[in-house]
C-alpha positions, 0 to 999 in steps of 0.5 A: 706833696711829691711822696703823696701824689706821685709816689702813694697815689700813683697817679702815673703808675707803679713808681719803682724808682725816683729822683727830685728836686724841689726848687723855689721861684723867685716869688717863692713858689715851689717846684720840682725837678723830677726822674720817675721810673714807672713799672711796665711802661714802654721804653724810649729807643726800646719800645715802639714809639708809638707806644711811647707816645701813648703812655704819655699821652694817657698820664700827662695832660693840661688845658686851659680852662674855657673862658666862657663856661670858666672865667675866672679859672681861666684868668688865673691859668693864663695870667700866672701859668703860662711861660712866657720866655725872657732874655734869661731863656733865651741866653740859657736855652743853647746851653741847656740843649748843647748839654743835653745831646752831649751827656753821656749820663743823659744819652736816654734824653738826647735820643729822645730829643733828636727823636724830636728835633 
């Protein structure tokens, strides 16, 4: 589904170059861990961050389905797909960030989250 969609669609763009991982949730559901480089997109602490923010912007999109007009979409949605936080976030999610400013092989991710933060 990863070649297929990512790569072969190219629903974000040219893809040049990738790295994935898949992964498995506890009930069995997959999921992926992903690095994708796409062609002539802007790049952070290079490109202006505003043209940045709007590469994103167009490529990368969720909502919740309406109530109203879709019911029962939305009761799936908001019952199986929003992340709600547990105490194994909550002991992680110092590490994880600690980890990220301090890497130097993930220096483009802490530049990006001190941009944030």
């Amino acid at each position: 589904m990863f070649n297929k969609v990512l790569i072969k669609g190219q629903v974000l763009g040219q893809v040049t170059e990738y790295y994935y991982q898949k992964e498995y949730q506890a009930r069995g559901a997959p999921h992926y861990h992903c690095l994708i480089w796409i062609a002539n997109a802007p790049v952070v602490g290079q490109s202006r961050a505003e043209d940045v923010i709007r590469f994103i912007d167009e490529r990368i999109t969720c909502h919740i389905p309406n109530k109203d007009t879709c019911p029962e979409l939305n009761e799936v949605v908001t019952r199986y797909q929003l992340h709600k936080c547990s105490n194994y976030c909550r002991k992680r999610e110092s590490l994880v960030k600690t980890y990220l400013l301090q890497s130097a092989t993930l220096a483009f991710l802490a530049q990006f989250l001190k941009a944030l933060c």
